[in-house]
C-alpha positions in Angstrom: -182.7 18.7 145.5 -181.4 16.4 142.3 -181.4 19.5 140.3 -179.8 21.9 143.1 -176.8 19.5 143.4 -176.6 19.4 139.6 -176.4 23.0 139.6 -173.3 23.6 142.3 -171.5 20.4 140.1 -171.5 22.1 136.6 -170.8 25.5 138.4 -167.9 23.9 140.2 -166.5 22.2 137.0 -166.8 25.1 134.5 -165.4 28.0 137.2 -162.7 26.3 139.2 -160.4 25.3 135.7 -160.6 29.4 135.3 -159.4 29.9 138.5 -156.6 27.3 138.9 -155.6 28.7 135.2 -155.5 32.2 136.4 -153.7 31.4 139.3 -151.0 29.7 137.9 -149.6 32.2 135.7 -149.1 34.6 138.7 -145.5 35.3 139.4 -143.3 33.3 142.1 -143.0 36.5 143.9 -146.4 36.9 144.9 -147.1 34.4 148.0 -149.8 32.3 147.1 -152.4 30.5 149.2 -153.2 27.2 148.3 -156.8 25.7 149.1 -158.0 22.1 148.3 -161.0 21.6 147.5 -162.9 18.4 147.4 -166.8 17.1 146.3 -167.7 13.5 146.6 -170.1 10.9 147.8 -169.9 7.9 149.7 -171.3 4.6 151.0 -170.8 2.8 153.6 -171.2 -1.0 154.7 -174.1 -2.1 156.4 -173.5 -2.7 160.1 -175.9 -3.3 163.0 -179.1 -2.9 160.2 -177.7 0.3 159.7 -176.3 1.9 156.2 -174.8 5.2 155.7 -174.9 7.5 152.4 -174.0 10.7 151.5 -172.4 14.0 149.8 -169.4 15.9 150.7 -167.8 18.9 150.3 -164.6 19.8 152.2 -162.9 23.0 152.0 -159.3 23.9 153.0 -156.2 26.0 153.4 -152.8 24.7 153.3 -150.8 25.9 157.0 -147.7 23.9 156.0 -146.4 22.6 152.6 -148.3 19.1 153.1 -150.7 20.2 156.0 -154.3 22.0 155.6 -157.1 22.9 158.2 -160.3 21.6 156.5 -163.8 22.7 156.7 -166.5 20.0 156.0 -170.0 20.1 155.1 -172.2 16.7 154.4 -175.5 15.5 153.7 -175.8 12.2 155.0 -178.9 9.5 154.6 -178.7 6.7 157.0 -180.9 3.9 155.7 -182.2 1.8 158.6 -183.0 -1.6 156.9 -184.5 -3.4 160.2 -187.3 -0.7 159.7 -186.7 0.4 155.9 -186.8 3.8 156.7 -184.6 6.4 156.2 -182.9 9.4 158.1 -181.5 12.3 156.7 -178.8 14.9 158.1 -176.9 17.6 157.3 -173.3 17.8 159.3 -171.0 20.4 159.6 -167.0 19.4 160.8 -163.6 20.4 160.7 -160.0 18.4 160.6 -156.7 18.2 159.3 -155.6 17.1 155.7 -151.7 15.1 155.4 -150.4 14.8 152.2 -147.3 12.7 152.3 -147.4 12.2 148.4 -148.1 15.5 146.5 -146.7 16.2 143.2 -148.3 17.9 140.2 -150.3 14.9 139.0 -151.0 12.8 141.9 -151.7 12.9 145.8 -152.4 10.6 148.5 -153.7 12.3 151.7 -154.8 11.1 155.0 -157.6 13.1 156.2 -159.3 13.3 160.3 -162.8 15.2 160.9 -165.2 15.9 163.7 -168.1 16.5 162.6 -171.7 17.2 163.9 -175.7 17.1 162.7 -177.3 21.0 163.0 -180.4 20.0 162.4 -182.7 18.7 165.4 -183.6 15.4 163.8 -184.1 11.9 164.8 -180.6 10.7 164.1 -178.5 13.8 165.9 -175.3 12.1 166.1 -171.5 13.5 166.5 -169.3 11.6 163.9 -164.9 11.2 163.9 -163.8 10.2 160.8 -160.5 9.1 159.6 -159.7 8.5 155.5 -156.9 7.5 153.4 -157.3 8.8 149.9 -155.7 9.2 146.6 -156.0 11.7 143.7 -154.6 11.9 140.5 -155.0 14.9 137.8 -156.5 15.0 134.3 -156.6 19.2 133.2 -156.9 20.8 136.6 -159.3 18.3 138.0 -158.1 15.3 139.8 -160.3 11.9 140.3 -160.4 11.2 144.3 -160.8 7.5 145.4 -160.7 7.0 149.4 -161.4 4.4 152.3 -162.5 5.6 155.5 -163.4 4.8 159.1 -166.3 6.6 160.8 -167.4 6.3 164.1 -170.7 7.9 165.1 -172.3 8.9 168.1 -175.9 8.6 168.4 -177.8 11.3 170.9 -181.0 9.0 171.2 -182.0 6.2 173.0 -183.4 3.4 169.8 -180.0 3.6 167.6 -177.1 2.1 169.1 -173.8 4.1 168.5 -172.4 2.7 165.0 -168.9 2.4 163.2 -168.7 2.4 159.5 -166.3 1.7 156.8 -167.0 3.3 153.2 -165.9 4.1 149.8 -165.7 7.5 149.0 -165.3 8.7 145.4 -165.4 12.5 143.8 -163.7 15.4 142.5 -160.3 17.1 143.8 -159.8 21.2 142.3 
């Protein structure tokens, strides 16, 4: 898995540059599409025994100048500490990204998701999430910092329904 996931991250850092240099020398005739992009990983704080971890990648197309539809894809770990025993999940969401700061070197966005576990395991939950982040660009690649809220609904009986704040930190293309 480590070495998967260190795979997609070099591919991601040595393609995405190519692109974003490519596709800013076409001419301002052509429409173009923009599409965020962003990988991170977060942790949250423990509440009710219960911690959250994970990886993120969300995926978007801007509708409006500051507005995108996002598509979201995670790999959580939910570490039970009453028990010590972990839970892992893979969710797939969607929501809407705001960017009321964009500019060529920095943007703060404000991101809602719904998201959803597609694997039958123990911890099936449905998650809403809401984040306040901020980005700023080095070459191309911009360093992402956020703070988020996530509320998540447990389908099973032995885990109470759970809220979570984290600190989320990763890459913005």
């Amino acid at each position: 898995m480590k070495k998967s996931l260190l795979f997609v991250v070099l591919m991601v850092f040595t393609i995405v540059p190519e692109l974003k240099a490519r596709c800013e020398n076409i001419p301002d005739s052509v429409p173009k599409i923009q599409v965020p992009i962003e990988l991170s990983c977060f942790n949250s704080f423990k509440n009710k025994g219960v911690t959250l971890h994970g990886y993120n990648l969300d995926l978007g197309v801007n509708i409006f100048k500051r507005v995108a539809v996002i598509g979201s894809a995670e790999f959580n770990t939910f570490h039970l500490g009453v028990t010590n025993n972990y839970c892992n999940t893979f969710q797939l969401g969607g929501g809407v990204l705001y960017q009321p700061i964009k500019d060529k070197y920095k943007v703060l966005s404000v991101k809602g998701k719904v998201g959803r576990t597609t694997s039958d395991s123990e911890m099936k939950n449905t998650s809403y999430d809401v984040s306040v982040g901020y980005s700023r660009s080095f070459k191309g690649c911009g360093i992402l910092g956020a703070v988020g809220f996530r509320v998540c609904d447990y389908k099973n009986s032995y885990i109470p329904d759970n809220r979570f704040v984290y600190i989320s930190a990763g890459l913005r293309f």
